[in-house]
C-alpha positions as a Markdown table, in Angstrom:
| # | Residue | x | y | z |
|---|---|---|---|---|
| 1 | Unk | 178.5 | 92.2 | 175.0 |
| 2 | Unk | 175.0 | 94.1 | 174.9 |
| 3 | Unk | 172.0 | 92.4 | 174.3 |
| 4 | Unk | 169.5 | 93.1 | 171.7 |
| 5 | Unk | 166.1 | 93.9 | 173.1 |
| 6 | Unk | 163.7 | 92.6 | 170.0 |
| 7 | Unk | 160.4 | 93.3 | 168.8 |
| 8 | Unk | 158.7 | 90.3 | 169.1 |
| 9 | Unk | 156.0 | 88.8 | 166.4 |
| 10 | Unk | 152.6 | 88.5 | 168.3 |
| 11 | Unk | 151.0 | 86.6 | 165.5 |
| 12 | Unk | 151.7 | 84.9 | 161.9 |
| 13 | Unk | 149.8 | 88.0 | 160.4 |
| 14 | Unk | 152.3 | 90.9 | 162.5 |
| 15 | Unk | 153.9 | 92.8 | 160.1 |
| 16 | Unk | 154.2 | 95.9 | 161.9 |
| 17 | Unk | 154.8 | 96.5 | 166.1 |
| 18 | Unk | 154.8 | 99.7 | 167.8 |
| 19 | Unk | 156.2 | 100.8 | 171.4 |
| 20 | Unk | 153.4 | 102.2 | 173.1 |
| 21 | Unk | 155.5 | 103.1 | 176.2 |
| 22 | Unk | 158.9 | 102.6 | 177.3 |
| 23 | Unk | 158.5 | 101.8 | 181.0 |
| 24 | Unk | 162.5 | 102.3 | 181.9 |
| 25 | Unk | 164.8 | 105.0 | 180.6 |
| 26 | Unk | 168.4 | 105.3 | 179.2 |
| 27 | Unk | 170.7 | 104.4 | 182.2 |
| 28 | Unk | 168.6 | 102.7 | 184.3 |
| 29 | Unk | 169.1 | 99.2 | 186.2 |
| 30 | Unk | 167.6 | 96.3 | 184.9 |
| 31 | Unk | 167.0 | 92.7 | 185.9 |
| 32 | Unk | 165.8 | 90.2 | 183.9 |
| 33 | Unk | 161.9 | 89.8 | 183.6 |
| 34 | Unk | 161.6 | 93.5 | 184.2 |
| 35 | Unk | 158.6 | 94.9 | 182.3 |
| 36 | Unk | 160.7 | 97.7 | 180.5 |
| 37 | Unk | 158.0 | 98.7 | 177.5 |
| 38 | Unk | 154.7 | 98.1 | 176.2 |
| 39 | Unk | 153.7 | 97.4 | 172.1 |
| 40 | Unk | 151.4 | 96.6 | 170.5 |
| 41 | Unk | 150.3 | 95.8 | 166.7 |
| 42 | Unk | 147.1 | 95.8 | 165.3 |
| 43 | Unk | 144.9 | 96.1 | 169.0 |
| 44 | Unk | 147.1 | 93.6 | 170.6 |
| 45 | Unk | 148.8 | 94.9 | 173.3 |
| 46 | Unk | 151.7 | 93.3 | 175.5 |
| 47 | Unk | 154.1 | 94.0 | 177.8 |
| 48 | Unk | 157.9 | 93.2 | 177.5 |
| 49 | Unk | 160.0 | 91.6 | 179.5 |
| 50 | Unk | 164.0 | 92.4 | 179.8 |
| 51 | Unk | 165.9 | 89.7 | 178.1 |
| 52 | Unk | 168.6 | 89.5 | 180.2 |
| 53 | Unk | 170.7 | 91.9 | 183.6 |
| 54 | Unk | 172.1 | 95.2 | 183.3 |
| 55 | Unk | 171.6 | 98.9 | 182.0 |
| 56 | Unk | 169.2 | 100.4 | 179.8 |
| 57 | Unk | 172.4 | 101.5 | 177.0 |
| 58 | Unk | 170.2 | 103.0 | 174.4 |
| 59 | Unk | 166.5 | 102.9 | 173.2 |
| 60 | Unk | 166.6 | 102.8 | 169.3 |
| 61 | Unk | 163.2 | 102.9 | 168.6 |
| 62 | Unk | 160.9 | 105.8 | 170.3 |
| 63 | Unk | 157.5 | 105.7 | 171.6 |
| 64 | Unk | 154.8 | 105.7 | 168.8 |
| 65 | Unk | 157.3 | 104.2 | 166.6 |
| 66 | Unk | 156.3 | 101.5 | 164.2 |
| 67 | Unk | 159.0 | 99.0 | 163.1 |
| 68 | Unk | 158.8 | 95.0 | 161.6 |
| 69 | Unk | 159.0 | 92.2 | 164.0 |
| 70 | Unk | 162.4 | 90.7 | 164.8 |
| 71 | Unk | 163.9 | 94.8 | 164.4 |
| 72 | Unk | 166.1 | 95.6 | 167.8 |
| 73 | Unk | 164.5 | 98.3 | 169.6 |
| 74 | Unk | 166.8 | 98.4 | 172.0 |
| 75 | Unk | 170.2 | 97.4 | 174.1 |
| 76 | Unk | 170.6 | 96.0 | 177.4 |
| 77 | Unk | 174.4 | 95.8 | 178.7 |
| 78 | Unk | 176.8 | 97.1 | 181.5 |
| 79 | Unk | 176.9 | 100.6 | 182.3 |
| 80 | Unk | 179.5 | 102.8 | 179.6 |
| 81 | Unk | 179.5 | 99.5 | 177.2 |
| 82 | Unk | 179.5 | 100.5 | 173.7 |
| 83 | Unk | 177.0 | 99.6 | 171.3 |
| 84 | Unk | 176.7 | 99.9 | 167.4 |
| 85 | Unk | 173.6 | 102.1 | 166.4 |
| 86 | Unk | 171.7 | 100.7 | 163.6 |
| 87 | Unk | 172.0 | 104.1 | 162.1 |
| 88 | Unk | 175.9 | 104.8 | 162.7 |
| 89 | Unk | 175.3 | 107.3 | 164.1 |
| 90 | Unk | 174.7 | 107.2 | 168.0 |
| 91 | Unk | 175.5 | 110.7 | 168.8 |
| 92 | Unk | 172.5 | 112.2 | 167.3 |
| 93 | Unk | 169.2 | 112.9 | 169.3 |
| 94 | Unk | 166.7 | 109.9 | 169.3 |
| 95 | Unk | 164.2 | 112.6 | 167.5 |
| 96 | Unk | 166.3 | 113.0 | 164.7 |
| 97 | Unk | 166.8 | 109.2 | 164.4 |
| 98 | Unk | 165.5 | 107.4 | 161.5 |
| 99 | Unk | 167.2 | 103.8 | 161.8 |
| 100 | Unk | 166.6 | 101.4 | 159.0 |
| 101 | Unk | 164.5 | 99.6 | 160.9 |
| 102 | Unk | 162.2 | 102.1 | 160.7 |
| 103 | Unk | 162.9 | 103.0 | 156.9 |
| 104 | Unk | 161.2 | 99.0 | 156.4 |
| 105 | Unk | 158.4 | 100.0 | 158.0 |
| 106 | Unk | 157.7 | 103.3 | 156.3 |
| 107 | Unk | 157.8 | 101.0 | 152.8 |
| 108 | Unk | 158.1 | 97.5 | 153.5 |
| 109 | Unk | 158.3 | 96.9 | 149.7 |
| 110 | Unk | 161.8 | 98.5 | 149.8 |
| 111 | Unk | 164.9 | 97.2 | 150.7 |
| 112 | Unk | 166.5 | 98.6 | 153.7 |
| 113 | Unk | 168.4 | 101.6 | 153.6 |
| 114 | Unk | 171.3 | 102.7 | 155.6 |
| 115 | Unk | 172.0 | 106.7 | 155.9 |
| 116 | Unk | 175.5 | 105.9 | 155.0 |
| 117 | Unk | 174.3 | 105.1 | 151.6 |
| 118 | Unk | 172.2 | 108.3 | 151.2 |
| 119 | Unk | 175.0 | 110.3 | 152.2 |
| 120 | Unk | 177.2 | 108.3 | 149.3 |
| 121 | Unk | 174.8 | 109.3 | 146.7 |
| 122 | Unk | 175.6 | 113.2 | 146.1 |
| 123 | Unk | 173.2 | 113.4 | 142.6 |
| 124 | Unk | 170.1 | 112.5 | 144.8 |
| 125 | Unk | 167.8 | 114.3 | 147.1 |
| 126 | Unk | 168.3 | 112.5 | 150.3 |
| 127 | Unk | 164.5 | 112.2 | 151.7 |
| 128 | Unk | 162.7 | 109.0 | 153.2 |
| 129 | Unk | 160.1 | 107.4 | 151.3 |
| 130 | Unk | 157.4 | 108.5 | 153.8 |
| 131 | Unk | 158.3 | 112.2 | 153.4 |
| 132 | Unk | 158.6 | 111.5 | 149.5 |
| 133 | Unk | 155.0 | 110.4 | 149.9 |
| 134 | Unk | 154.0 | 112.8 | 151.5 |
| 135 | Unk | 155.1 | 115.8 | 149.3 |
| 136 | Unk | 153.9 | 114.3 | 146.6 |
| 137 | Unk | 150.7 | 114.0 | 147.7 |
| 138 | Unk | 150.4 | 117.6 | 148.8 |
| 139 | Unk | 151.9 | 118.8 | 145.6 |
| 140 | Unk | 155.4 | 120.1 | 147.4 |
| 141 | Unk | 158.5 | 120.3 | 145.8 |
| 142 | Unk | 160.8 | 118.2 | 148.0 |
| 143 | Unk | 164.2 | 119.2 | 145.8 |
| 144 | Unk | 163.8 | 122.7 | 147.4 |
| 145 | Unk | 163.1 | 121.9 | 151.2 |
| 146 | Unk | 166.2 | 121.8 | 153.5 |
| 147 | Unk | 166.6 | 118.4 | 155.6 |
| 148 | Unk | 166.8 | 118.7 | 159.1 |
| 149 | Unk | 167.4 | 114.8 | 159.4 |
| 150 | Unk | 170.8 | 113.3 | 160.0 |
| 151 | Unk | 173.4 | 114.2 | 156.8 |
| 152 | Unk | 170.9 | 116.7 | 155.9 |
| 153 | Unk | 168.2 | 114.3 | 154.8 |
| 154 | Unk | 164.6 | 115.4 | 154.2 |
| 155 | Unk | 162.5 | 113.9 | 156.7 |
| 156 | Unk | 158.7 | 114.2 | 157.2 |
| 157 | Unk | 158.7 | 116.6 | 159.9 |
| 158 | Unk | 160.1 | 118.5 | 156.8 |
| 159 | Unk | 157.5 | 118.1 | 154.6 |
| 160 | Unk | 154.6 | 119.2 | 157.3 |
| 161 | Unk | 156.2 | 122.3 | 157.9 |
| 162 | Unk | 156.4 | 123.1 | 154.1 |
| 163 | Unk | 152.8 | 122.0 | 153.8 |
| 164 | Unk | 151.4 | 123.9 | 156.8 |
| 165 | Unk | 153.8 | 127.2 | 155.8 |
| 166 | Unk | 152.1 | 127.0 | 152.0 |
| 167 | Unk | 148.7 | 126.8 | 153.8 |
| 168 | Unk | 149.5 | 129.9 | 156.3 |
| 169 | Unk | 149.0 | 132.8 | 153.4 |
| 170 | Unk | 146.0 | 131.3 | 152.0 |
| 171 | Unk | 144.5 | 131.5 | 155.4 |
| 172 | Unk | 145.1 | 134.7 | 156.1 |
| 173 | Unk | 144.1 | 136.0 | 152.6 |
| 174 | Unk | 140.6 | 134.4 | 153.5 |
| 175 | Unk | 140.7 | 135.8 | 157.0 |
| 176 | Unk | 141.2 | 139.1 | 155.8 |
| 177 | Unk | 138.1 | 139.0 | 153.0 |
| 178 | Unk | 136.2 | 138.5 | 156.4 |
| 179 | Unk | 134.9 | 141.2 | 158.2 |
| 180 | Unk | 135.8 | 140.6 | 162.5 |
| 181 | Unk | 132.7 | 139.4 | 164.3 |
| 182 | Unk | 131.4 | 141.6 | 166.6 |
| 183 | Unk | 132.7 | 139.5 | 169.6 |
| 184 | Unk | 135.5 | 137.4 | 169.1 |
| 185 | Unk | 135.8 | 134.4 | 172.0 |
| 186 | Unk | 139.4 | 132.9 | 172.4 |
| 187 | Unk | 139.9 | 129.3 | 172.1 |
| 188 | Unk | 138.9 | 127.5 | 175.5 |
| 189 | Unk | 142.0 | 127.0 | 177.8 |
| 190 | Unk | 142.2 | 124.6 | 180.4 |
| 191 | Unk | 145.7 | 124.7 | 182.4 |
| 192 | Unk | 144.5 | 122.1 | 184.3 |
| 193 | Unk | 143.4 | 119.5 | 181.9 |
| 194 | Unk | 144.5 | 116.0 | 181.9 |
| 195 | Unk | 146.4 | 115.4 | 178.3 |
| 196 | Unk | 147.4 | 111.9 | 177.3 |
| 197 | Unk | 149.3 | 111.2 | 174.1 |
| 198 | Unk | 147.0 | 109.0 | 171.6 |
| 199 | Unk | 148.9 | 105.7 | 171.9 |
| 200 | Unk | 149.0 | 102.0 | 171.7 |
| 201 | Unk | 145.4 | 100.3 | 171.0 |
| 202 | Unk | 143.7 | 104.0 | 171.1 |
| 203 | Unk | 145.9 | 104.8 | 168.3 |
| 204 | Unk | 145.4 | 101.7 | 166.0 |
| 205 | Unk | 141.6 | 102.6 | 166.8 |
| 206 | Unk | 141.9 | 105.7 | 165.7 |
| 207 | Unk | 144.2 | 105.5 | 162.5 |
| 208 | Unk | 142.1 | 102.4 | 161.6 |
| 209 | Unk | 138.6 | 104.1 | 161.8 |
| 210 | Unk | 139.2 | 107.4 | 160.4 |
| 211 | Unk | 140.9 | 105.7 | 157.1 |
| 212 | Unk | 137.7 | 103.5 | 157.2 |
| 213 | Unk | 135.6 | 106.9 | 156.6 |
| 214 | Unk | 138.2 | 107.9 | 154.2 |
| 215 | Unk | 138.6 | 105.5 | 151.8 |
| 216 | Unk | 135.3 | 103.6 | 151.2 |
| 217 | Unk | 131.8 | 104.9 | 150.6 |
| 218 | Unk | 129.8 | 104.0 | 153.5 |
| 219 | Unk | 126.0 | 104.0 | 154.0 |
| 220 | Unk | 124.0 | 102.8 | 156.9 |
| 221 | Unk | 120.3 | 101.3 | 157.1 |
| 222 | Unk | 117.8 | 100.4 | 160.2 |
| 223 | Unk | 115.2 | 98.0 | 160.3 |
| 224 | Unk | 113.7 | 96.9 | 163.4 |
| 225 | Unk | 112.6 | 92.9 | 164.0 |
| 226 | Unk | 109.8 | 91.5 | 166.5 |
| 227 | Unk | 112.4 | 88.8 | 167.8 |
| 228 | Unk | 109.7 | 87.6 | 170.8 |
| 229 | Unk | 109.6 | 84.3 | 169.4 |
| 230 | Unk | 113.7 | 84.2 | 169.7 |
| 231 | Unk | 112.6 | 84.6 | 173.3 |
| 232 | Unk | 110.7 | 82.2 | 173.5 |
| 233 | Unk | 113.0 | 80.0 | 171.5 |
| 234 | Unk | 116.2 | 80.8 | 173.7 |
| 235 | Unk | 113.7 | 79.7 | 176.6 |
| 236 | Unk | 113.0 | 76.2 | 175.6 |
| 237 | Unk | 116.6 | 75.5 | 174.6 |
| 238 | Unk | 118.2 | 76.9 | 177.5 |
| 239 | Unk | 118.9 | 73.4 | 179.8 |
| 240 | Unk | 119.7 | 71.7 | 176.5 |
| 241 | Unk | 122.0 | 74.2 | 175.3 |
| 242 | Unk | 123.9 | 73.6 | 178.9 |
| 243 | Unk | 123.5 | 70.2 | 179.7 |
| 244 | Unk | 125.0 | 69.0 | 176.2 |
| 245 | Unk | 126.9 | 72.2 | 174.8 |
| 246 | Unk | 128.0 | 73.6 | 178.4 |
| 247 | Unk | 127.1 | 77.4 | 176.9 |
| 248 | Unk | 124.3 | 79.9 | 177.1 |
| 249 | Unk | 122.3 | 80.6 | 174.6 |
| 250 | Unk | 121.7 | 85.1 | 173.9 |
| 251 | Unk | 119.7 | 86.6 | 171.5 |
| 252 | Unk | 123.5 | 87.9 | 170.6 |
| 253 | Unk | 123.9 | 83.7 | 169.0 |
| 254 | Unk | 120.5 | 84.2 | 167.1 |
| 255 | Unk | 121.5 | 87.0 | 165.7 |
| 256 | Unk | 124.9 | 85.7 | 164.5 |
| 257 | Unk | 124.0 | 82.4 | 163.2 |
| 258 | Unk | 121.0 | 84.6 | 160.8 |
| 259 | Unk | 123.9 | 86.7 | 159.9 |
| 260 | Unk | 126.0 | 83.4 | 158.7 |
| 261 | Unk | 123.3 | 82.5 | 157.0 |
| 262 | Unk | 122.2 | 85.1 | 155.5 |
| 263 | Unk | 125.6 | 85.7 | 154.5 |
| 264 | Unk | 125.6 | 82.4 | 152.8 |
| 265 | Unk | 122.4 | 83.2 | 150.8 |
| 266 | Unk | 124.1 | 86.7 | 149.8 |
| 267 | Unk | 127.3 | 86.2 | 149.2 |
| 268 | Unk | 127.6 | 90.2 | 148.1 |
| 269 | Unk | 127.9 | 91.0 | 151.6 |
| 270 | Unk | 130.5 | 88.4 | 152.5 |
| 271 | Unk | 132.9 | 90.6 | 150.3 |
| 272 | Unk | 135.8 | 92.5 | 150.8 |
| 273 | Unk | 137.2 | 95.9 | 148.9 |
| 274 | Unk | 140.7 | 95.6 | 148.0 |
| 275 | Unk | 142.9 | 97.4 | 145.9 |
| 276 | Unk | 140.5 | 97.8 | 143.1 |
| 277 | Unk | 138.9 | 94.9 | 143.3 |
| 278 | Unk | 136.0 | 92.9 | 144.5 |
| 279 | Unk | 136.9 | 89.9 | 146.8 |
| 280 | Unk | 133.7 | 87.2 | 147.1 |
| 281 | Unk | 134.2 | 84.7 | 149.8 |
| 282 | Unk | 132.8 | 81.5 | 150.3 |
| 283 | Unk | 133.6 | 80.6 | 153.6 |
| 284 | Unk | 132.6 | 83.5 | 156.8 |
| 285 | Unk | 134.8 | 84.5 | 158.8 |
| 286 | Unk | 132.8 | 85.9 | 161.8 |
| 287 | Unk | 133.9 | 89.6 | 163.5 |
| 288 | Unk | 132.7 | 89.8 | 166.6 |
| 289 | Unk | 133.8 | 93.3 | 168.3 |
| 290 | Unk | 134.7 | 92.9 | 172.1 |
| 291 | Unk | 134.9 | 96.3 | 174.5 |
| 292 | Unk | 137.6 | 96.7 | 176.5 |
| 293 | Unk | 139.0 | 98.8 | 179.3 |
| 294 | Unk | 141.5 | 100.3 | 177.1 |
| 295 | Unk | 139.4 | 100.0 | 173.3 |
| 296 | Unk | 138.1 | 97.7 | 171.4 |
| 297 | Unk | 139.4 | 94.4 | 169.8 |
| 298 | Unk | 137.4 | 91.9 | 167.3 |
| 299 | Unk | 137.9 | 88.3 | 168.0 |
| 300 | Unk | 137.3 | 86.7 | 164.8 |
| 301 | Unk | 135.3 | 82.9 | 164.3 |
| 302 | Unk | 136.8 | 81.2 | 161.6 |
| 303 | Unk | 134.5 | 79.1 | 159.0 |
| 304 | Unk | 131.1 | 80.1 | 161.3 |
| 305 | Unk | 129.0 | 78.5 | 158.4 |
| 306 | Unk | 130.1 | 74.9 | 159.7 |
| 307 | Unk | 129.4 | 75.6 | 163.2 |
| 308 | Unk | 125.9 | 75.0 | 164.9 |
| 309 | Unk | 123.8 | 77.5 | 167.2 |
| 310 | Unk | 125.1 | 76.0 | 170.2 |
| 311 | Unk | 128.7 | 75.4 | 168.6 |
| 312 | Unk | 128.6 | 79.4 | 167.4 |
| 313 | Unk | 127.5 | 80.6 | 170.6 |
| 314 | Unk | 130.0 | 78.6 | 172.8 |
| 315 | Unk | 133.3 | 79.7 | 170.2 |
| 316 | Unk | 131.9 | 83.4 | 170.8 |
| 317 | Unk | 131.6 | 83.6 | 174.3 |
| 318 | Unk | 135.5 | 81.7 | 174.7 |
| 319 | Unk | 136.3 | 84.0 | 171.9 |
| 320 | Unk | 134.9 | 86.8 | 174.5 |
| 321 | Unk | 136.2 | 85.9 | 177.1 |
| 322 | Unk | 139.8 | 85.2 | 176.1 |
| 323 | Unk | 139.7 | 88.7 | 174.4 |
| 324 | Unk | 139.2 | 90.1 | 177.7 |
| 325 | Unk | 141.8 | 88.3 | 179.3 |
| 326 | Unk | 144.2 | 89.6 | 176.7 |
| 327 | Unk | 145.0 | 86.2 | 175.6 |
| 328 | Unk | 144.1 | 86.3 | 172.1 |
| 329 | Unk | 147.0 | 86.1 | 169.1 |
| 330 | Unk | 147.4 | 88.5 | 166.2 |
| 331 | Unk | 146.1 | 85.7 | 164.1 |
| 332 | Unk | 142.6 | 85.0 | 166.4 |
| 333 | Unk | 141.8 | 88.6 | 165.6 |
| 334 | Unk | 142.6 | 88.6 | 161.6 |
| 335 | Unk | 140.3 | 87.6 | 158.1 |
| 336 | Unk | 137.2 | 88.2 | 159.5 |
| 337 | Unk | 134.8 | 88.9 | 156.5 |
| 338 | Unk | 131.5 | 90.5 | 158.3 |
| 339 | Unk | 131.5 | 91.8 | 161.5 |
| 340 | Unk | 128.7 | 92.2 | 164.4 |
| 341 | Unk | 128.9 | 94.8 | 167.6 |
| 342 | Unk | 126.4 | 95.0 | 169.5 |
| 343 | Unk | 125.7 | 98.1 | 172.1 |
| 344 | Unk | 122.2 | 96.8 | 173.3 |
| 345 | Unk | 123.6 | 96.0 | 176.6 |
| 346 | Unk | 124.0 | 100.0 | 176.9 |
| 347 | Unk | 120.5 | 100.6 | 176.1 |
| 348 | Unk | 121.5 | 102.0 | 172.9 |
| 349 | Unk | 118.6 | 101.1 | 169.8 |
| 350 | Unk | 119.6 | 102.7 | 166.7 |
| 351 | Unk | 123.4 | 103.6 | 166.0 |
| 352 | Unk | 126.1 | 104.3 | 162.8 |
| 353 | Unk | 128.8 | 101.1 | 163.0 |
| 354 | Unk | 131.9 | 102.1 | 161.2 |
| 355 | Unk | 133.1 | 99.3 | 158.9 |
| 356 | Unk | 136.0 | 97.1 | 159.6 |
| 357 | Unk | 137.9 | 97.7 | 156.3 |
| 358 | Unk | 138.6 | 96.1 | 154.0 |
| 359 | Unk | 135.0 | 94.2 | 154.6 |
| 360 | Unk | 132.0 | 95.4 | 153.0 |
| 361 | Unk | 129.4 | 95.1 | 155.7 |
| 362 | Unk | 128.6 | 95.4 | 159.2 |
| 363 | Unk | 125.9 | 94.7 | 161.4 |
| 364 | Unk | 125.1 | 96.6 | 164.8 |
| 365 | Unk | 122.6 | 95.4 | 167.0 |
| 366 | Unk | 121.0 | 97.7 | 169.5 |
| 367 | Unk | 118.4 | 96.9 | 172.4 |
| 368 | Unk | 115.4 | 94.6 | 172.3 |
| 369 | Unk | 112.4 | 96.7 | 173.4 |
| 370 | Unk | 109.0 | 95.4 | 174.4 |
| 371 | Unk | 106.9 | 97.6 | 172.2 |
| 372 | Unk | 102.4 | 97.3 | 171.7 |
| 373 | Unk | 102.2 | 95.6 | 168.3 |
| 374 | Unk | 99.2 | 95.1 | 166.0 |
| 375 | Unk | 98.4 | 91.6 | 165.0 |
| 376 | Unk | 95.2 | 91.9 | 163.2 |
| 377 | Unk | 93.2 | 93.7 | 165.1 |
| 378 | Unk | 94.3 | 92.8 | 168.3 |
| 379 | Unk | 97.5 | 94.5 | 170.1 |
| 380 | Unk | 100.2 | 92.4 | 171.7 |
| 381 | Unk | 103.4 | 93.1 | 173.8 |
| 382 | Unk | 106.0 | 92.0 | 171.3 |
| 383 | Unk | 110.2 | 92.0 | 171.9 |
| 384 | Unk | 111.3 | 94.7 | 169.1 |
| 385 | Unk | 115.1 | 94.8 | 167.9 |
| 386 | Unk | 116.6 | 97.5 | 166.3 |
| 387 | Unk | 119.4 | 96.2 | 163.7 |
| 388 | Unk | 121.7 | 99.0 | 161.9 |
| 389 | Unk | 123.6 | 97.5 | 158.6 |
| 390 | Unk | 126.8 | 99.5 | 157.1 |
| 391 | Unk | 127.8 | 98.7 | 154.0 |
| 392 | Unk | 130.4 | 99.6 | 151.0 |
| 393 | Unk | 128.9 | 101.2 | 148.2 |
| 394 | Unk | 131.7 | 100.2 | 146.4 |
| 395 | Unk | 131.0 | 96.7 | 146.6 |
| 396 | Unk | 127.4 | 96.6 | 146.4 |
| 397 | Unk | 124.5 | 98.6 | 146.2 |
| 398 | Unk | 121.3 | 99.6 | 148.4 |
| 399 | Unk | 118.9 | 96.8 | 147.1 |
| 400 | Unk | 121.0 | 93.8 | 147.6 |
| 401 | Unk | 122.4 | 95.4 | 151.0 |
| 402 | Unk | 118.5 | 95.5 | 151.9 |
| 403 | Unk | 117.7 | 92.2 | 150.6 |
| 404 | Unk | 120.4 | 91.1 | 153.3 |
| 405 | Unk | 119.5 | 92.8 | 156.1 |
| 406 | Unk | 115.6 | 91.1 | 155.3 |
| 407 | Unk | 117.0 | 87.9 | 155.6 |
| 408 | Unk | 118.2 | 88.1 | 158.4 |
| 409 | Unk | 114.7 | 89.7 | 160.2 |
| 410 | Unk | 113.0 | 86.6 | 158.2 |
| 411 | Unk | 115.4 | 84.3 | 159.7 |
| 412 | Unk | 115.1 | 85.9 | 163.1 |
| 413 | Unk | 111.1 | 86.3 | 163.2 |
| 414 | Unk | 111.0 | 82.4 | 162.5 |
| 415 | Unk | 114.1 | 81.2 | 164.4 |
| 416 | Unk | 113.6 | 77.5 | 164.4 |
| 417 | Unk | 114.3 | 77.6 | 160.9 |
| 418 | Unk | 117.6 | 78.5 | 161.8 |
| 419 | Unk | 117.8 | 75.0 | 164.0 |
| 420 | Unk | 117.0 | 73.3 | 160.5 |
C-alpha cells in the first residue's frame, strides 16, 4: 500500500506549509531518510525525510504550493502501484491540479471542497475561492470567463489573464496619445543571466514585506544618542556579566533593555494593528531580527520586561545563535510585539526598517560613531548612535512615537538607570 508523504506542523502557530523544492521526481527510487523536498512556513525552513522504501508514485502538491499541516503532499510506494488522487482525478497535469488540500489553504474558513462536488452543482459557476477573490477585487465578471481548470472550473490563472487582457487596450490607448521618443532603447537582455524562482524563506520575505507597505501607514524618524557612557558602562560590567551570567554584554543589550522599558512607560508602541482594531499589550514580546545566509528570521523573547540586562542579553544571543543553527520552532519566532534590527555591524548609520506587521513599531539601530561633541565650551570625542524608529500611523501618531524614541536616548545617555 503507498505511503502518505505529509506536511509536517513545524510549530503550534503553523497554519500554512509550503514546498520550496522537491529534491526527487515522479519515478524515482527512494530509501527511507532520503531528503526528497524542502518547506518551509513562515521563515522556517526544513528538509524532509522519506517516510518509508520505494518509488516517488505521484507528487500532489507542487513547488510554491501552500497547503495546511497534516495535508499529503505526496505518495511513496512500489513502482506501477495505484494510488487515489485527492482530487479524483490523477490523469490531469499537476498544473491544472487544484486538490482540496489546497482549496483549505486558499480559505481556511471554508470547508473543504472536492471537484466532484463542483461538477454536481450545474446552477453554479464552478471557480475557487482565490479566483472568486480575485475578480472581485479587480472588478471582473467571473460568470463570463471560460475555466481552464479541471471540469471546466475557473481557476486563478483565469482571472489574471482576464485582468491583464482588460488592461492591454487601455495601454495602448495611452501609448498612442504619446508621441515615440526620439530614441527608443529595448529592454536590457541578458541570455546569460542567472534566474532563480523566488522561493521558500525569500518568498515569505518578500510577500510579507511588500503587504507591510501595503496595508499600514508607515513613517520613519532618526535621532542620534551620545551612548559613550554605555561604553563605559559595558566596560565595568564586562567580568561580572561573565563570571555570574556566562554572557557578553553589547551595546546591542543596552539598547534592548531601553526599548523594554521604554515600551513599558509607552504602552502605544507596544501595540498591534489588527483587523480594525487597536491591540494594547502589557507584556513585550521582544523581535529581534537575525540575518541569514538564505534571509532573514526574528527570534522572538517572550515577556523581556521580567528579564534583567544580563538575563536579556544571554536569551538573545542563544536566541541568535540557535536561529543560525536553524533550530528554532515556528512558535520561538511568533507574538513578538516590537521588534529591533540592527545593521551597525555593516557600517550602516541611518536606514528605513520595514515594520513586522501586525506590530506598530520598529526600532533600527545603525553604527556608533565617535563624533567631536560640545560640552560647554569644551569639545570632547563622544560615541554617537544613530537610532531609526518606524511606526504605524494607524495606531499612533508622531508625538507619542517621538516621545518613545526619547526615552529610550534618556535611558541610554544615563544607562545605570537601566541597572535600577
Amino acid at each position: 500500500m503507498a505511503v502518505e508523504v505529509i506536511m509536517p506542523k513545524l510549530g503550534m502557530a503553523m497554519k500554512e506549509g509550503t514546498v520550496s523544492t522537491w529534491n526527487k521526481k515522479v519515478g524515482d527510487k527512494i530509501e527511507k531518510g532520503d531528503l526528497i523536498a524542502s518547506i518551509n512556513s513562515e521563515k522556517i525552513e526544513m528538509e524532509l525525510e522519506a517516510p518509508a522504501d520505494g518509488s516517488l508514485l505521484e507528487i500532489t502538491v507542487a513547488e510554491g504550493q501552500g497547503v495546511p499541516p497534516g495535508t499529503v503532499i505526496g505518495y511513496i510506494g512500489q513502482p506501477g502501484e495505484k494510488v487515489s488522487s485527492p482530487a479524483g482525478d490523477a490523469d490531469q497535469p499537476q498544473a491544472e491540479k487544484e486538490t482540496a488540500a489546497t482549496l483549505v489553504a486558499e480559505k481556511a474558513e471554508e470547508k473543504p471542497v472536492s471537484f466532484t462536488a463542483y461538477a454536481k452543482s450545474k446552477n453554479r459557476v464552478k471557480i475557487s475561492p482565490v479566483a472568486r477573490k480575485k475578480a472581485e477585487a479587480a472588478g471582473i465578471d467571473y460568470k463570463q470567463l471560460q475555466g481552464t481548470g479541471p471540469g471546466g472550473r475557473i481557476v486563478k490563472a483565469d482571472v489574471e489573464r482576464a485582468i491583464a487582457a482588460n488592461a492591454a487596450p487601455s495601454a495602448q490607448k495611452q501609448a498612442k496619445a504619446q508621441p515615440a521618443p526620439a530614441v527608443q532603447q529595448a529592454a536590457p537582455a541578458e541570455p546569460n543571466a542567472r534566474r532563480e524562482k523566488v522561493a521558500g524563506m525569500r518568498k515569505v520575505i518578500a510577500d510579507r514585506m511588500k503587504a507591510s507597505l501595503q496595508e499600514s501607514a508607515q513613517l520613519t524618524m532618526n535621532m542620534k544618542v551620545d551612548v559613550t557612557e554605555v561604553f563605559n558602562l559595558q566596560k565595568q560590567l564586562a567580568e561580572t556579566a561573565q563570571s555570574h551570567f556566562d554572557t557578553k554584554l553589547s551595546i546591542n543589550d543596552f539598547i534592548s533593555r531601553a526599548a523594554v522599558l521604554a515600551l513599558q512607560k509607552h504602552p502605544q508602541m507596544n501595540s498591534a494593528y489588527i483587523e480594525g482594531e487597536i491591540h494594547q499589550f502589557d507584556s513585550v514580546h521582544l523581535g529581534m531580527a537575525v540575518a541569514l545566509d538564505n534571509g532573514l528570521v526574528v527570534p522572538v523573547i517572550q515577556n523581556a520586561q521580567n528579564e534583567s540586562l544580563a538575563q536579556l542579553a544571554k536569551k538573545i544571543k542563544e536566541s541568535a545563535k540557535r536561529a543560525r543553527q536553524g533550530e528554532l520552532n515556528q512558535d520561538e519566532m511568533s507574538g513578538s510585539t516590537f521588534t529591533i534590527t540592527n545593521l551597525g555591524a555593516y557600517g550602516i548609520e541611518h536606514f528605513t526598517p520595514i515594520l513586522n506587521p501586525p506590530e506598530a513599531g520598529i526600532l533600527g539601530v545603525g553604527a556608533a560613531v565617535d563624533t567631536p561633541v560640545f560640552r560647554g565650551e569644551e569639545v570632547e570625542k563622544r560615541s554617537i548612535l544613530p537610532l531609526s524608529l518606524t511606526f504605524d500611523h494607524r495606531v499612533l501618531d508622531g508625538a507619542p512615537a517621538a516621545a518613545f524614541l526619547k526615552t529610550i536616548k534618556q535611558l541610554l545617555e544615563e544607562p545605570f538607570t537601566m541597572l535600577l
